[in-house]
C-alpha positions in Angstrom: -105.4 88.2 144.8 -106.0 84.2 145.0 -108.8 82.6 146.0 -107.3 80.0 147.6 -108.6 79.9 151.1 -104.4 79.5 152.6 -104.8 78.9 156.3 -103.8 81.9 158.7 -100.7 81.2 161.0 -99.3 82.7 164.1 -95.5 83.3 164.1 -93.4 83.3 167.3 -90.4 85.8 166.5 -88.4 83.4 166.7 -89.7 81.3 164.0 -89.8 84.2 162.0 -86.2 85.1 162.6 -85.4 81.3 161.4 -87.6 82.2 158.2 -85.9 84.9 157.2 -82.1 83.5 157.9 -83.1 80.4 156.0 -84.8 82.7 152.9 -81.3 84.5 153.2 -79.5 81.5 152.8 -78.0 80.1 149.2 -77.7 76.0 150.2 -79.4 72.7 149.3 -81.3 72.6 153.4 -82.7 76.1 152.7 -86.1 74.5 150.9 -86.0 71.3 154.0 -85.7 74.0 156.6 -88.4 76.5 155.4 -90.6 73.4 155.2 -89.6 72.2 158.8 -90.5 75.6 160.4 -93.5 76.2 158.0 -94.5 72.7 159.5 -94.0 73.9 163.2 -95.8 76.9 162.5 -99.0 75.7 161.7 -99.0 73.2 164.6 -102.1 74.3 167.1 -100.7 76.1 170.0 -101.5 75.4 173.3 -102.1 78.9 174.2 -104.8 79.4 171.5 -106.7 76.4 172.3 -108.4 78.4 175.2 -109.9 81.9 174.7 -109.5 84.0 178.1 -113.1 84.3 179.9 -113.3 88.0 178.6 -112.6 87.1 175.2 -115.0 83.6 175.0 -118.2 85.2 173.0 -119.6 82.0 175.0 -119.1 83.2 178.3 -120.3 86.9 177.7 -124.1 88.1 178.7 -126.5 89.0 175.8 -127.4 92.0 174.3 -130.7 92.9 176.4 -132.3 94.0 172.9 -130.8 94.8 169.7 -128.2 97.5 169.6 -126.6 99.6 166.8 -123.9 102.2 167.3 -123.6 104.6 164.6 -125.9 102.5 162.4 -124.0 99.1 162.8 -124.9 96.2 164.5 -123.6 95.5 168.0 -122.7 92.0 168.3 -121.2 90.4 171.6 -118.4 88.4 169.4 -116.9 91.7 168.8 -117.0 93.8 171.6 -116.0 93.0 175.6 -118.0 91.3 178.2 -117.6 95.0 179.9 -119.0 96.5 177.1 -121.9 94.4 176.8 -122.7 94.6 180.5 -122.9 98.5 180.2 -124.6 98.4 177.2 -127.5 96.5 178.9 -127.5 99.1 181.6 -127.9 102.0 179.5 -131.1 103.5 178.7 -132.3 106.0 175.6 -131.5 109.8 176.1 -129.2 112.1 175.6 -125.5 112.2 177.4 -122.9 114.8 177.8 -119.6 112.9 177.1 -116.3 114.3 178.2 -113.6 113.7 174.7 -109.7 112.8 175.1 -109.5 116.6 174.5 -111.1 117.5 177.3 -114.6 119.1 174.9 -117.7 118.1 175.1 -120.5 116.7 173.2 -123.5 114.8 173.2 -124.6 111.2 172.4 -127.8 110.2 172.1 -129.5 107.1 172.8 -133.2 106.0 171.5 -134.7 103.0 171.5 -138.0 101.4 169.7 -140.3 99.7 172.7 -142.9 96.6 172.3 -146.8 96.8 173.3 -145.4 95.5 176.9 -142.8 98.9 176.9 -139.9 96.3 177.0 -136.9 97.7 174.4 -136.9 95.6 171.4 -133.3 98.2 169.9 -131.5 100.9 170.9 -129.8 103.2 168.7 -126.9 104.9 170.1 -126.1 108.0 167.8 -123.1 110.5 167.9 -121.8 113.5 165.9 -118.4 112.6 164.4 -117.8 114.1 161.4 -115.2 116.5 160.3 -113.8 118.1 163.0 -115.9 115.6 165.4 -114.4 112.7 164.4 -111.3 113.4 166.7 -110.6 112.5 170.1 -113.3 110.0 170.6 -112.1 108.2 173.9 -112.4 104.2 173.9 -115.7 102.9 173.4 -116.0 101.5 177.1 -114.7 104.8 178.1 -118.4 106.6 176.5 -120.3 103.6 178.2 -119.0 104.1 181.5 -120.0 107.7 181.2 -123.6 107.3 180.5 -124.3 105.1 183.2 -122.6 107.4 185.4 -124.4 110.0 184.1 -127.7 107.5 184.9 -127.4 107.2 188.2 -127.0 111.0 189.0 
């Protein structure tokens, strides 16, 4: 493996396509023309210049304490401004969550609390080993639940 940091491109298909018929090609432009699209490739695209508002870690709401889920961190540049939003409305205890396979199990959700009782982390804990690891629906999906199952 090189440790060259090489830059990460995005390919249309059709860029790719004119990669691999000029790669497949035997003349003296072949070596010109991989150079040319090469060239266009790693132009910035006008597309990517703008995340969408969901996506923008800048334009999602902060964690209301620190989270972990299944012992890792929960940081809003990886998951959805949905996810964060009903993370911050969930609170510790235990939830009955409905799988893709229509069984049942529980997550749990605990939390450490400052002199004031304000949360200062949530844990949010859940059996999936095994047999358990299956059939887990989408993260948003298990966060929607609990706070359903909140407001009953």
């Amino acid at each position: 493996m090189s440790t060259d940091a090489s830059p990460v491109i995005g390919l249309t298909a059709e860029q790719l396509q004119q990669i691999l018929a000029a790669v497949k090609s035997d003349d003296a432009q072949r070596d010109a023309r991989l150079g040319e699209i090469m060239a266009q490739a790693r132009q910035p695209k006008p597309e990517n210049e703008h995340l969408p508002p969901a996506q923008d870690p800048n334009n999602k709401p902060d964690l209301k304490c620190r989270m972990f889920d299944c012992g890792f961190p929960i940081g809003k540049d990886v998951y959805s401004a949905e996810a964060i939003t009903l993370l911050n409305q969930i609170a510790p205890g235990e939830y009955r969550i409905k799988k893709g396979d229509n069984s049942m199990t529980v997550v749990t959700v605990d939390g450490d609390r400052d002199a004031g009782g304000a949360l200062t982390q949530m844990r949010i804990s859940r059996e999936a080993k095994g047999d358990k690891k299956h059939n887990w629906p989408p993260f948003v999906d298990v966060l929607k639940q609990i706070v359903a199952q909140q407001a009953t």
